[in-house]
Backbone and ligand atoms as CSV (ligand in chain L), in Angstrom:
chain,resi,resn,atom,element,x,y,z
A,1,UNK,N,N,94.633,-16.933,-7.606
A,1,UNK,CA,C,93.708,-17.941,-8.141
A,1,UNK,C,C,93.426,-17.669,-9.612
A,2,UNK,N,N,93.630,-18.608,-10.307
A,2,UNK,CA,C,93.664,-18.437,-11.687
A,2,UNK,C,C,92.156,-19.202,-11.864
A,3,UNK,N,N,91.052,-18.705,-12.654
A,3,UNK,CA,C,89.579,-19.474,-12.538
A,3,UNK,C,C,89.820,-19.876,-13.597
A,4,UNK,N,N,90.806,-19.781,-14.747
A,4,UNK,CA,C,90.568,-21.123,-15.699
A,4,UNK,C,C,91.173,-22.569,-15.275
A,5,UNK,N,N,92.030,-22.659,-13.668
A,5,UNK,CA,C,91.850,-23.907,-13.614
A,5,UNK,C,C,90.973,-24.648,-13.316
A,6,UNK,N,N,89.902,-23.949,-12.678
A,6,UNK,CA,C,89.193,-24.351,-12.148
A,6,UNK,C,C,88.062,-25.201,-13.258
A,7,UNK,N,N,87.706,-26.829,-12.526
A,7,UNK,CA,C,87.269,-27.627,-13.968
A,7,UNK,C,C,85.836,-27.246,-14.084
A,8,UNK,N,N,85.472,-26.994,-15.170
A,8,UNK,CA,C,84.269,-27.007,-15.968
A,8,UNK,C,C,82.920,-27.165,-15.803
A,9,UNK,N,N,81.922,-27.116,-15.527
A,9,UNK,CA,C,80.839,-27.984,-14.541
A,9,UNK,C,C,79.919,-28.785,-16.254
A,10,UNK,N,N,80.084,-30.422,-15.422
A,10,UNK,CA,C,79.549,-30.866,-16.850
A,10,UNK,C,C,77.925,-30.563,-16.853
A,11,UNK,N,N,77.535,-30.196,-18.347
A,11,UNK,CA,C,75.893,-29.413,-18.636
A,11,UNK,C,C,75.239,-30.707,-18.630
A,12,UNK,N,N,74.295,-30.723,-18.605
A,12,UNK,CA,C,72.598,-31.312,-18.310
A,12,UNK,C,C,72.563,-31.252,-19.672
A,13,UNK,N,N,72.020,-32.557,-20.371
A,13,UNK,CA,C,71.771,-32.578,-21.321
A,13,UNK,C,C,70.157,-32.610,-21.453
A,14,UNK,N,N,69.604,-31.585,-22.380
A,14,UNK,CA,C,68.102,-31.264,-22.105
A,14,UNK,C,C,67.319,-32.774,-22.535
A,15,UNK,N,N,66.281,-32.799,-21.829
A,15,UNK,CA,C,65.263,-33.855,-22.123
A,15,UNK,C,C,64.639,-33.981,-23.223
A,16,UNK,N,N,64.308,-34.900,-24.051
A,16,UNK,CA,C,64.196,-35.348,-25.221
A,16,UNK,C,C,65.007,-34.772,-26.481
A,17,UNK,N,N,66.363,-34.515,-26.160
A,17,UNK,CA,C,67.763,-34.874,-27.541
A,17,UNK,C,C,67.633,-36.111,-27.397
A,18,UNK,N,N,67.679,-36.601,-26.486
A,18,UNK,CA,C,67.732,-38.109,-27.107
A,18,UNK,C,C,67.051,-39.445,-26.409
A,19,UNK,N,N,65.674,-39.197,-26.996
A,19,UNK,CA,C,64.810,-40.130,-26.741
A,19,UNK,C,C,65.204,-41.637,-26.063
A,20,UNK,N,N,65.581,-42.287,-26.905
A,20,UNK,CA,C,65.822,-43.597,-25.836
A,20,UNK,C,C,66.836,-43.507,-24.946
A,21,UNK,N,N,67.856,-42.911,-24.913
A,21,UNK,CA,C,68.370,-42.690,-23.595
A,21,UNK,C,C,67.984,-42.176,-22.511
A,22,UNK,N,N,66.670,-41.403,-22.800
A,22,UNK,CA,C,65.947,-40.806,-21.430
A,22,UNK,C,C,65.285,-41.856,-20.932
A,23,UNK,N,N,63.998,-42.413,-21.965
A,23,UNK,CA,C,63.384,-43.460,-21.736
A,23,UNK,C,C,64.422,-44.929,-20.890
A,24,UNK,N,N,65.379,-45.236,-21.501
A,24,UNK,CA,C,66.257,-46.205,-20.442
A,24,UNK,C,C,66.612,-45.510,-19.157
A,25,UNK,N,N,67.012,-44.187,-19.414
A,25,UNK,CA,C,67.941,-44.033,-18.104
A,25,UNK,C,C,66.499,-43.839,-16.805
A,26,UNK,N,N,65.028,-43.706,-17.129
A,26,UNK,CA,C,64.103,-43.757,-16.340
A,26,UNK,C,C,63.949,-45.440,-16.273
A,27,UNK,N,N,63.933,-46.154,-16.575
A,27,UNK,CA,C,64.058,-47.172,-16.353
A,27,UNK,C,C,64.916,-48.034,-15.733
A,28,UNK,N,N,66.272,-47.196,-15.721
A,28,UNK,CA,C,67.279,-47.418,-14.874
A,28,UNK,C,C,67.283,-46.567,-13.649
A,29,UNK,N,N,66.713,-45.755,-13.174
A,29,UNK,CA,C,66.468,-45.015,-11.919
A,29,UNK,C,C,65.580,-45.651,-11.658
A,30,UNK,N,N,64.899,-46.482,-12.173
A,30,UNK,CA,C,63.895,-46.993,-11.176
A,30,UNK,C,C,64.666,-47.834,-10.453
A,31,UNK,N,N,64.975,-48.858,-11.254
A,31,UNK,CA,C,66.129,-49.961,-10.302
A,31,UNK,C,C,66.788,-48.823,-9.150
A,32,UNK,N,N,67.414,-48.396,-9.153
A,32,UNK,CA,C,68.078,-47.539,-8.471
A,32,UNK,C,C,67.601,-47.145,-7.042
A,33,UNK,N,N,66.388,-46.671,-7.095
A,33,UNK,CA,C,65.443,-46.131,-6.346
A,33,UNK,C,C,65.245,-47.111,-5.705
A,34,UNK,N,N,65.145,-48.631,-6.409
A,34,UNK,CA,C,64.687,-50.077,-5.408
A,34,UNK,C,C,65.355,-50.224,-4.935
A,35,UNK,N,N,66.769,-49.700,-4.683
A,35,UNK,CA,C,68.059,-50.707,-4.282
A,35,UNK,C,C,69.034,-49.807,-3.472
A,36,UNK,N,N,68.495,-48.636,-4.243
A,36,UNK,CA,C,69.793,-47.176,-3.570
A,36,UNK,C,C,68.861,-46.506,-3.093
A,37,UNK,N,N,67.506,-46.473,-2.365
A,37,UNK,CA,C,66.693,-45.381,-2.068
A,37,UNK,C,C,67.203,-43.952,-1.818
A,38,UNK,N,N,68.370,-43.521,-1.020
A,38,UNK,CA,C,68.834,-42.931,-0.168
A,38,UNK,C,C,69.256,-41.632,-1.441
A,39,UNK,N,N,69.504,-42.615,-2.360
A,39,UNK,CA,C,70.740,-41.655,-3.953
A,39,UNK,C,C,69.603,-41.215,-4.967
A,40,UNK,N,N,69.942,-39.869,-5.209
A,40,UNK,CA,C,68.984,-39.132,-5.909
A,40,UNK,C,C,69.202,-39.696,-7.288
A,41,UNK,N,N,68.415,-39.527,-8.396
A,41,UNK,CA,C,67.979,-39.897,-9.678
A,41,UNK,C,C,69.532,-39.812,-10.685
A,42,UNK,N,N,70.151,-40.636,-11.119
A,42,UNK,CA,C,71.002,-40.396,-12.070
A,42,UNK,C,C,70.523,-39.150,-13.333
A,43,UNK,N,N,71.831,-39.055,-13.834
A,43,UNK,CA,C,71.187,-37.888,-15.416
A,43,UNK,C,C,71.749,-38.165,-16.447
A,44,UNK,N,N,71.773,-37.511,-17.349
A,44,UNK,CA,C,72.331,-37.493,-18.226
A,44,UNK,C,C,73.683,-36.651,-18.538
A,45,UNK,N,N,74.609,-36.336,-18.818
A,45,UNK,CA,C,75.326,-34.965,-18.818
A,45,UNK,C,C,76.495,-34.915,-20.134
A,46,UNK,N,N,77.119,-34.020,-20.249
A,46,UNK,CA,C,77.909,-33.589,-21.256
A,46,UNK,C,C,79.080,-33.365,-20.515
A,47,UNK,N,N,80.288,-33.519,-21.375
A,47,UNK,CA,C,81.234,-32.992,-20.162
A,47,UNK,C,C,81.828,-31.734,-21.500
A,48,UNK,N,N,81.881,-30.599,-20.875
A,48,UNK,CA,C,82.251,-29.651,-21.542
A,48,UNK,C,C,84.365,-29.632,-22.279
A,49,UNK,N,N,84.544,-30.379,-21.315
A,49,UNK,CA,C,85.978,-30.061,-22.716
A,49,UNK,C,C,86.341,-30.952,-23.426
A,50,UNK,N,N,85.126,-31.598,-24.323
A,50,UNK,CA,C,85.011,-32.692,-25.232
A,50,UNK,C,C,83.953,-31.859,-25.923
A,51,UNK,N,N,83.856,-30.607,-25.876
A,51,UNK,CA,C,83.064,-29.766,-26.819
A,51,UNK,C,C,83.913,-29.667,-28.152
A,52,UNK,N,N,84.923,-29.943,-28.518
A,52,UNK,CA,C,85.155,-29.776,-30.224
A,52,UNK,C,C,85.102,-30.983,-30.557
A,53,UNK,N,N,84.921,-31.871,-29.517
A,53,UNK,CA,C,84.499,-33.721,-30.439
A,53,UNK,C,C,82.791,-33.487,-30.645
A,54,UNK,N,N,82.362,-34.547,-31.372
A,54,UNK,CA,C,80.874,-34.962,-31.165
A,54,UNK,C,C,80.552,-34.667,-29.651
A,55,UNK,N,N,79.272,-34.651,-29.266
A,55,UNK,CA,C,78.674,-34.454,-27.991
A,55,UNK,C,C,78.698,-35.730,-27.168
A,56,UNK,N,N,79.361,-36.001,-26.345
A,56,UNK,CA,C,79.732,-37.198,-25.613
A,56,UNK,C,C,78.718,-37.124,-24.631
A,57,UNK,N,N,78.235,-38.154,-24.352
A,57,UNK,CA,C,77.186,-38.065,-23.340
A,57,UNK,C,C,77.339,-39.037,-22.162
A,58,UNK,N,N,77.047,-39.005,-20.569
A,58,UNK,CA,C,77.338,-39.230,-19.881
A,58,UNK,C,C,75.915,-39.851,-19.269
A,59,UNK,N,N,76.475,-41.143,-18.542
A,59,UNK,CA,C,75.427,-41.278,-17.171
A,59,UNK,C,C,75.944,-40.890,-15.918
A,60,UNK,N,N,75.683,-39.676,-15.101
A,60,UNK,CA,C,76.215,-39.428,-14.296
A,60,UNK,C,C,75.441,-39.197,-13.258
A,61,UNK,N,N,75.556,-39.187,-11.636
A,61,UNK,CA,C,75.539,-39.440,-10.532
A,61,UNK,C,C,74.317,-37.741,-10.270
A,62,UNK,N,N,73.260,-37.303,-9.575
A,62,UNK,CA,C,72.717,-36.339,-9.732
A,62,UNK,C,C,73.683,-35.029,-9.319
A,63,UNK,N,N,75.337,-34.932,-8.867
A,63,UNK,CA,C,75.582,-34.115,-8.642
A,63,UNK,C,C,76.803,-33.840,-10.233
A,64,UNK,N,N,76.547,-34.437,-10.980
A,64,UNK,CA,C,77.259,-34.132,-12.359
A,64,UNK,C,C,78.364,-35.368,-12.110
A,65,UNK,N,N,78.619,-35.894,-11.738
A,65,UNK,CA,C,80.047,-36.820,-11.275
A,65,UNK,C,C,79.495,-38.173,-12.562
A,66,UNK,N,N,80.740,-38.135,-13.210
A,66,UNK,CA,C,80.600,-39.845,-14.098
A,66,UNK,C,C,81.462,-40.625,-14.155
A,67,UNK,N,N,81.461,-42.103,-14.474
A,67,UNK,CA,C,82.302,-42.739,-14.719
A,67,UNK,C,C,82.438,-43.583,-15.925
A,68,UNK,N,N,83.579,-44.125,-16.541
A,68,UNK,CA,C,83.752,-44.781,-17.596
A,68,UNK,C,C,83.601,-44.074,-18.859
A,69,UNK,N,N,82.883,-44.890,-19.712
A,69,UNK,CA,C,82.679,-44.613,-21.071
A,69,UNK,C,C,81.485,-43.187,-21.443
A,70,UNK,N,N,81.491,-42.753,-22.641
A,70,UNK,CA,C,80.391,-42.022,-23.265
A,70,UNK,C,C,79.595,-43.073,-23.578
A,71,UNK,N,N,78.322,-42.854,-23.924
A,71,UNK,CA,C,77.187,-43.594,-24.493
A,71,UNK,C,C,77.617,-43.504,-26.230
A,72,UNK,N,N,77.620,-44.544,-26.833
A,72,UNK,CA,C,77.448,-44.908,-28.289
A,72,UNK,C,C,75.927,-44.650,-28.451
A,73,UNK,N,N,75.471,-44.073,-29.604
A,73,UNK,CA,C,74.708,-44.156,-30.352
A,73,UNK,C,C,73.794,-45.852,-30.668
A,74,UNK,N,N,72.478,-45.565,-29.981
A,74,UNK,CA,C,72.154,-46.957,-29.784
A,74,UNK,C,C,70.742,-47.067,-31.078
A,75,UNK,N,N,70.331,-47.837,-31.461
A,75,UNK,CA,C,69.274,-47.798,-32.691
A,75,UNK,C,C,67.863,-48.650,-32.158
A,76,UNK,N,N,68.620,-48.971,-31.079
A,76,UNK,CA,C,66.972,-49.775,-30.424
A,76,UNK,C,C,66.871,-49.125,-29.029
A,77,UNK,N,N,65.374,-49.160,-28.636
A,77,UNK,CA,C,65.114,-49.003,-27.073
A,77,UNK,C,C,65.884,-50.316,-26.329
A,78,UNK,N,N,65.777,-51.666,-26.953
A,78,UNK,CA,C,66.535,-52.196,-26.127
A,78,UNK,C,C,68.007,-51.995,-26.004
A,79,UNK,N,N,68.924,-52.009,-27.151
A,79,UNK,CA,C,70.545,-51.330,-26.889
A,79,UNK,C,C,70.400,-50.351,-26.090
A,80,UNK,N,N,69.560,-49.329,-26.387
A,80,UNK,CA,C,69.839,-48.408,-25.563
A,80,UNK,C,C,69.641,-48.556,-24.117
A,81,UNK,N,N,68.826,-49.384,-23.443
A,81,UNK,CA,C,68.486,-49.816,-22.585
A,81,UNK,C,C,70.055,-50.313,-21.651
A,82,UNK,N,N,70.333,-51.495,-22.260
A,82,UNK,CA,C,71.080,-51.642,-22.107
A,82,UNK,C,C,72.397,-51.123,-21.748
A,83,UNK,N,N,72.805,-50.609,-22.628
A,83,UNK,CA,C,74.070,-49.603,-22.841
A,83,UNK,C,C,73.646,-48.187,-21.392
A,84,UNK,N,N,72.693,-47.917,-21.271
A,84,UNK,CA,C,72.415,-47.359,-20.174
A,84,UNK,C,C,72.618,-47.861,-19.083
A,85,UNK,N,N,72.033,-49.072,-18.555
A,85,UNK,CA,C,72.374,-49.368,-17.675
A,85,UNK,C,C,73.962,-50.350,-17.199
A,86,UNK,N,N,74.482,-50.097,-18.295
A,86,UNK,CA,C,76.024,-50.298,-17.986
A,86,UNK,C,C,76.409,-49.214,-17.417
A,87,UNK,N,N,76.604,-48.254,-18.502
A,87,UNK,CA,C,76.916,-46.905,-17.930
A,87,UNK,C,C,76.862,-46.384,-16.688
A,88,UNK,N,N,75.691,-46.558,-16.142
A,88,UNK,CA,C,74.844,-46.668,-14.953
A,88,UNK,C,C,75.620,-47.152,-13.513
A,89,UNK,N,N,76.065,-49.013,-14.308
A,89,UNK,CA,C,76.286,-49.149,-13.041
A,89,UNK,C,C,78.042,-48.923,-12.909
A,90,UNK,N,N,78.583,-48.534,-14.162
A,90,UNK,CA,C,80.080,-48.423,-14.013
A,90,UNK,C,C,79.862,-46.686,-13.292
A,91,UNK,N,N,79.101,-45.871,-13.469
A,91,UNK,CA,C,79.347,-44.922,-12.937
A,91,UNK,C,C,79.002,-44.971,-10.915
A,92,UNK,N,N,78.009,-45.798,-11.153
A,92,UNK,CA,C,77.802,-46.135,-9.272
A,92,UNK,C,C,78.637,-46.744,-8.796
A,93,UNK,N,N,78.814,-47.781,-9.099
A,93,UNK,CA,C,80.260,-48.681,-8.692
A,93,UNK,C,C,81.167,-47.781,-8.558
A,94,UNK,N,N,81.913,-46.976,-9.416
A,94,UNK,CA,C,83.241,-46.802,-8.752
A,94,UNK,C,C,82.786,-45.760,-8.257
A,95,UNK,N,N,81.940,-44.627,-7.955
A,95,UNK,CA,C,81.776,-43.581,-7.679
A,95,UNK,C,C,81.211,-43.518,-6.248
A,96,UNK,N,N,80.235,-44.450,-6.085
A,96,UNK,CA,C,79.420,-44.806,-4.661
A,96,UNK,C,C,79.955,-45.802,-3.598
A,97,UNK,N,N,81.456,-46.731,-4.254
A,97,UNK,CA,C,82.325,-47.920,-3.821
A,97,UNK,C,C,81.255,-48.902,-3.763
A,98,UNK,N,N,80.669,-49.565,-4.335
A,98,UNK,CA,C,79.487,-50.474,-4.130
A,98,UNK,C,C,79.262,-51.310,-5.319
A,99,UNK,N,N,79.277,-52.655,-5.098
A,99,UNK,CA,C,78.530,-53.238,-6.224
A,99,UNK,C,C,77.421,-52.847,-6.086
A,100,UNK,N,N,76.951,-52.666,-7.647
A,100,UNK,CA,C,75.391,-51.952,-8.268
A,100,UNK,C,C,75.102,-52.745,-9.273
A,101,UNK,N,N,73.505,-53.332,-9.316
A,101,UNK,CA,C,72.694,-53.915,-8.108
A,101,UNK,C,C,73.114,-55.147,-7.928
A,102,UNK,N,N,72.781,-55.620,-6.587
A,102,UNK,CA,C,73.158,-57.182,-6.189
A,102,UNK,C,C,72.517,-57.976,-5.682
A,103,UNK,N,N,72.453,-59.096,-6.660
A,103,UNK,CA,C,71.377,-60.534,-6.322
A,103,UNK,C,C,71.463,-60.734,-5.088
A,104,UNK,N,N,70.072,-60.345,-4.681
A,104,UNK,CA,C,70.105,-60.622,-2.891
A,104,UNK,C,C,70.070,-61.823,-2.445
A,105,UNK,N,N,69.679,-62.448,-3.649
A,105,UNK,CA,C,69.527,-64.380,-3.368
A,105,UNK,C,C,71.446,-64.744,-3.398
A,106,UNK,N,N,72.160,-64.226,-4.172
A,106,UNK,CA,C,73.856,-64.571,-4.106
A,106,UNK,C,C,74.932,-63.807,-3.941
A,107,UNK,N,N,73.912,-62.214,-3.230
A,107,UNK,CA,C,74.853,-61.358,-2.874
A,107,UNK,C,C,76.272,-60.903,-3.686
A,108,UNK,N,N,75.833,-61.053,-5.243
A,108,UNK,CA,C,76.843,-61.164,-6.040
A,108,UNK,C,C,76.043,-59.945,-7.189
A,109,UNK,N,N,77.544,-58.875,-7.474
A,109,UNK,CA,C,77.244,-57.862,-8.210
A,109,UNK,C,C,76.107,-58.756,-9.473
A,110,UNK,N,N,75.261,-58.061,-10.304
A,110,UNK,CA,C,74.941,-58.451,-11.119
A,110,UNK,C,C,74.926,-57.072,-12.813
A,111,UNK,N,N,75.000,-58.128,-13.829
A,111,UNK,CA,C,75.192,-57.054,-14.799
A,111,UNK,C,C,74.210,-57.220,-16.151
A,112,UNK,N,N,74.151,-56.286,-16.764
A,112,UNK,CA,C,73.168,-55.912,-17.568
A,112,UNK,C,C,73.439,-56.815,-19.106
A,113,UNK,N,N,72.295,-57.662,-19.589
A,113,UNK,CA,C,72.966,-58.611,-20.803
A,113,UNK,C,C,71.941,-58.549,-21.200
A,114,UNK,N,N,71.797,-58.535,-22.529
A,114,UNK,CA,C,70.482,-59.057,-23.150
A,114,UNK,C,C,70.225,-60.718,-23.676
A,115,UNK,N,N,68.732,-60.640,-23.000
A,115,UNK,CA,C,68.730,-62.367,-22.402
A,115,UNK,C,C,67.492,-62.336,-23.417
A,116,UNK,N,N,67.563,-63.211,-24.608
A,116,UNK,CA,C,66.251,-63.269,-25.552
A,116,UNK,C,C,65.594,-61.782,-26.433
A,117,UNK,N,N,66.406,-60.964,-26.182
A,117,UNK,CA,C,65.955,-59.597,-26.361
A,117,UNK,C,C,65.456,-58.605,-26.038
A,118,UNK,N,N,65.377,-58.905,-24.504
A,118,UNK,CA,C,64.960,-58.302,-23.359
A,118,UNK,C,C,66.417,-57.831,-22.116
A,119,UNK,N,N,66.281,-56.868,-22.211
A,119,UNK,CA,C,68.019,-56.285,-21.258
A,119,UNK,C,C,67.205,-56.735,-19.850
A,120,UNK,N,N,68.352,-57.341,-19.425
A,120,UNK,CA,C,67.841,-57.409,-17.667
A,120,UNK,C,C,69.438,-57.537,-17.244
A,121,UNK,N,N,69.000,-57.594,-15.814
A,121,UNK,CA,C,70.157,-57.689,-14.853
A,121,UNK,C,C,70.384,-59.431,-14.425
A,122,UNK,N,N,71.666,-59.535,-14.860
A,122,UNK,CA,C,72.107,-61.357,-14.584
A,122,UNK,C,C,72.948,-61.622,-13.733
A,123,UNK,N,N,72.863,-62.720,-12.986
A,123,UNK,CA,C,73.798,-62.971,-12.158
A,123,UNK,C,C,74.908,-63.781,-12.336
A,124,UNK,N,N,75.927,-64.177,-12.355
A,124,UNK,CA,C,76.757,-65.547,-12.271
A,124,UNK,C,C,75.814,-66.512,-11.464
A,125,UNK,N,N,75.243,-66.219,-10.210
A,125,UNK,CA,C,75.575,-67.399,-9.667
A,125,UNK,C,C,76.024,-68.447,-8.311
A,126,UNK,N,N,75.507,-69.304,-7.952
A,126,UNK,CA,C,76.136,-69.432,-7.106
A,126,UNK,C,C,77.851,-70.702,-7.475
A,127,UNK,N,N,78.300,-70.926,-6.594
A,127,UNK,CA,C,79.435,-71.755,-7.034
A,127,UNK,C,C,79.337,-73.461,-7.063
A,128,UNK,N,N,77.998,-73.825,-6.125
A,128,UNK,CA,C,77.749,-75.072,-5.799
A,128,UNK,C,C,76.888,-75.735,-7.227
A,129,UNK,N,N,77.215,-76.936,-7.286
A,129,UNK,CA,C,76.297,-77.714,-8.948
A,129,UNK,C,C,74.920,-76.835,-8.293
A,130,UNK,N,N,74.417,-76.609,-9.424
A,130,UNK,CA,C,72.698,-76.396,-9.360
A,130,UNK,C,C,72.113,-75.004,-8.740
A,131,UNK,N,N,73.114,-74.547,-8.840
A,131,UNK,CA,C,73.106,-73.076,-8.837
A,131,UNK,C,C,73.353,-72.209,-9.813
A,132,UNK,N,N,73.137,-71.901,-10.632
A,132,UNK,CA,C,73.589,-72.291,-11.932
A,132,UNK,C,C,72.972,-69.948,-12.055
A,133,UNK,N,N,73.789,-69.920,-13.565
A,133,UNK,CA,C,73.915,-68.190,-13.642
A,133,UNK,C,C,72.062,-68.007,-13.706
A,134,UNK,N,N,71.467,-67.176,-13.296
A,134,UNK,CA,C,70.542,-66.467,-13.958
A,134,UNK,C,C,70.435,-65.211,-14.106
A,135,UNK,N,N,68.512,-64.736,-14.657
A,135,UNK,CA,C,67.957,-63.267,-14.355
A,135,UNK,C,C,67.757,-62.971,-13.488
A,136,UNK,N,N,67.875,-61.856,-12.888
A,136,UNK,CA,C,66.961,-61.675,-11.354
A,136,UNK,C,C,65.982,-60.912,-11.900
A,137,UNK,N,N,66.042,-59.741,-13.158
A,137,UNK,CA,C,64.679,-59.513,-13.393
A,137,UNK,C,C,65.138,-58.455,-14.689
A,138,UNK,N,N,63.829,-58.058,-15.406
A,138,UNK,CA,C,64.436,-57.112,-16.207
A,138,UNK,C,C,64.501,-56.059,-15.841
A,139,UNK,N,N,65.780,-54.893,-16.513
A,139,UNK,CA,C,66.551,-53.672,-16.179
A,139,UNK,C,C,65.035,-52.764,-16.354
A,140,UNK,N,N,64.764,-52.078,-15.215
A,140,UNK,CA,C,64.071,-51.415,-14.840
A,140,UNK,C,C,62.750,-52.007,-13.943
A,141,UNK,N,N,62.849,-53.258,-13.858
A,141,UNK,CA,C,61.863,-54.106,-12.666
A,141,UNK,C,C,62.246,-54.638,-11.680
A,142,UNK,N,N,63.523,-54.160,-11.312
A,142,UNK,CA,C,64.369,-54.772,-9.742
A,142,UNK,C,C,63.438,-54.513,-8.263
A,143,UNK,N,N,62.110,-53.187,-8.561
A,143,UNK,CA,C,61.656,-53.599,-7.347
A,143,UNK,C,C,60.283,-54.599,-7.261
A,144,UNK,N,N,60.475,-55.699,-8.615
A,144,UNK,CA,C,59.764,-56.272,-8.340
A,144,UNK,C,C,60.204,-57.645,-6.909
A,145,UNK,N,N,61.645,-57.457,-6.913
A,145,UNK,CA,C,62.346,-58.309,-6.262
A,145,UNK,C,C,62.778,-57.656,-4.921
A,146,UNK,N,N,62.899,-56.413,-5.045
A,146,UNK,CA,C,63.175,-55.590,-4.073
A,146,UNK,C,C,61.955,-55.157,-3.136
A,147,UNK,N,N,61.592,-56.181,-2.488
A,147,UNK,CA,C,60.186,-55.642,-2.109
A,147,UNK,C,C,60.512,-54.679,-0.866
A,148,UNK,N,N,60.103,-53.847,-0.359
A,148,UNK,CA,C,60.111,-53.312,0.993
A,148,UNK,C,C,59.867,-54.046,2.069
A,149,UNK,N,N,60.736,-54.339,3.266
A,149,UNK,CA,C,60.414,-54.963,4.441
A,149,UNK,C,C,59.078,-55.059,5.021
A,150,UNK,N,N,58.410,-55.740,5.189
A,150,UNK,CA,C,57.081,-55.426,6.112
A,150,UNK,C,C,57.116,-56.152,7.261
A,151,UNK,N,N,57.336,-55.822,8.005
A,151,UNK,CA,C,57.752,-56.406,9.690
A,151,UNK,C,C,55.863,-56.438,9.885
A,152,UNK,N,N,54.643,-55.872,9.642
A,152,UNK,CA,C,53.802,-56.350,9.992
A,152,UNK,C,C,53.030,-57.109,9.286
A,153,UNK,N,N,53.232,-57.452,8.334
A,153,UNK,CA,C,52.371,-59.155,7.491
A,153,UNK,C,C,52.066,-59.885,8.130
A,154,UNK,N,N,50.964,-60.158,7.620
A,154,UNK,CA,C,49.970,-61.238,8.526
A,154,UNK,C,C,50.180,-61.940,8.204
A,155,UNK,N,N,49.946,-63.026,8.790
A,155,UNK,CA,C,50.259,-64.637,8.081
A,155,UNK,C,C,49.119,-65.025,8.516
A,156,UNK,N,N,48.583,-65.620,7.794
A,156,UNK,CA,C,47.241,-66.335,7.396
A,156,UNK,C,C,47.334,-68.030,7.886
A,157,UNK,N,N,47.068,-68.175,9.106
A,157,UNK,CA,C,47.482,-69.764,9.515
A,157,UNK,C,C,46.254,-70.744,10.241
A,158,UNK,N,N,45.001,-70.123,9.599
A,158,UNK,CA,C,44.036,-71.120,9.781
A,158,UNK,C,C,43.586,-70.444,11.224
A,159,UNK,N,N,43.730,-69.493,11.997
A,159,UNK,CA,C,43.323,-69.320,12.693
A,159,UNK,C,C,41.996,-68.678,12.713
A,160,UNK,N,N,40.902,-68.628,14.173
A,160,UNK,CA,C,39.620,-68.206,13.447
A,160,UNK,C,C,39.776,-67.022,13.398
A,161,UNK,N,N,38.756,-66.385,12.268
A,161,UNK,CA,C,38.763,-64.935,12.014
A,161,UNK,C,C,37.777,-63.990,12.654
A,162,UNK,N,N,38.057,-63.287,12.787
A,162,UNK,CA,C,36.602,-62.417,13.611
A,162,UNK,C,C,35.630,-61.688,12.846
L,1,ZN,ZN,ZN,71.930,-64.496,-8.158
């Protein structure tokens, strides 16, 4: 066994190097949490044999695992926002086999755009006239849509009260 084949373990990039990417990527675990309860908190990470380039930074899965691109250098909380939660969901998608997150109203992956200057998650759509693309909400408020089941809600139907 030769241990330099063995690959690298990518590092944890410490909390606050880089401010708006923490701030998004908590904003993007929240979604996460609404939708993936089960999947622990995404991170941030480095992958170590891209140590003689610039510091490439990763959204990756809580056991170090990433997918796609490095993060670009973003100049707003909203780019960065954004650009996070791409990252985000290209690393869940192929990593978890799952569209990440999906309009429960069209059961159709949805993706991260900035709509007026606000990053949210958009849908296409349905295919019929008058269904037309929207928001389902902004990137980091999916459990406003994601509510938790409540099998005991009352329904309030005029009956008398005691
Ligand atoms: Zn939809």
């Amino acid at each position: 066994m030769c241990p330099s084949l063995r690959p690298p373990e990518p590092r944890q990039v410490p909390v606050g190097r880089y401010p708006l990417w923490d701030e998004a990527l908590a904003a993007v675990n929240r979604d996460l949490a609404a939708t993936v309860p089960e999947q622990r908190p995404l991170r941030l990470t480095v992958h170590p044999e891209r140590a003689d380039l610039d510091e490439q930074v990763y959204v990756a899965l809580s056991d170090g695992e990433a997918h796609g691109n490095p993060l670009l250098p973003n100049e707003t909380a909203a780019e960065a926002l954004t650009a996070v939660a791409d990252a985000a969901q290209e690393t869940v998608s192929e990593l978890l086999w799952r569209a990440w997150p999906v309009c429960t109203v069209h059961d159709l992956g949805m993706h991260p755009r900035d709509v007026d200057g606000r990053p949210s998650w958009w849908c296409a759509g349905g295919s019929r006239r008058g269904d037309p693309a929207h928001v389902r909400a902004a990137i980091g408020e999916l459990a406003t849509v994601h509510r938790p089941h409540r099998p005991n809600r009352k329904r309030r139907k005029g009956g008398t009260p005691h």
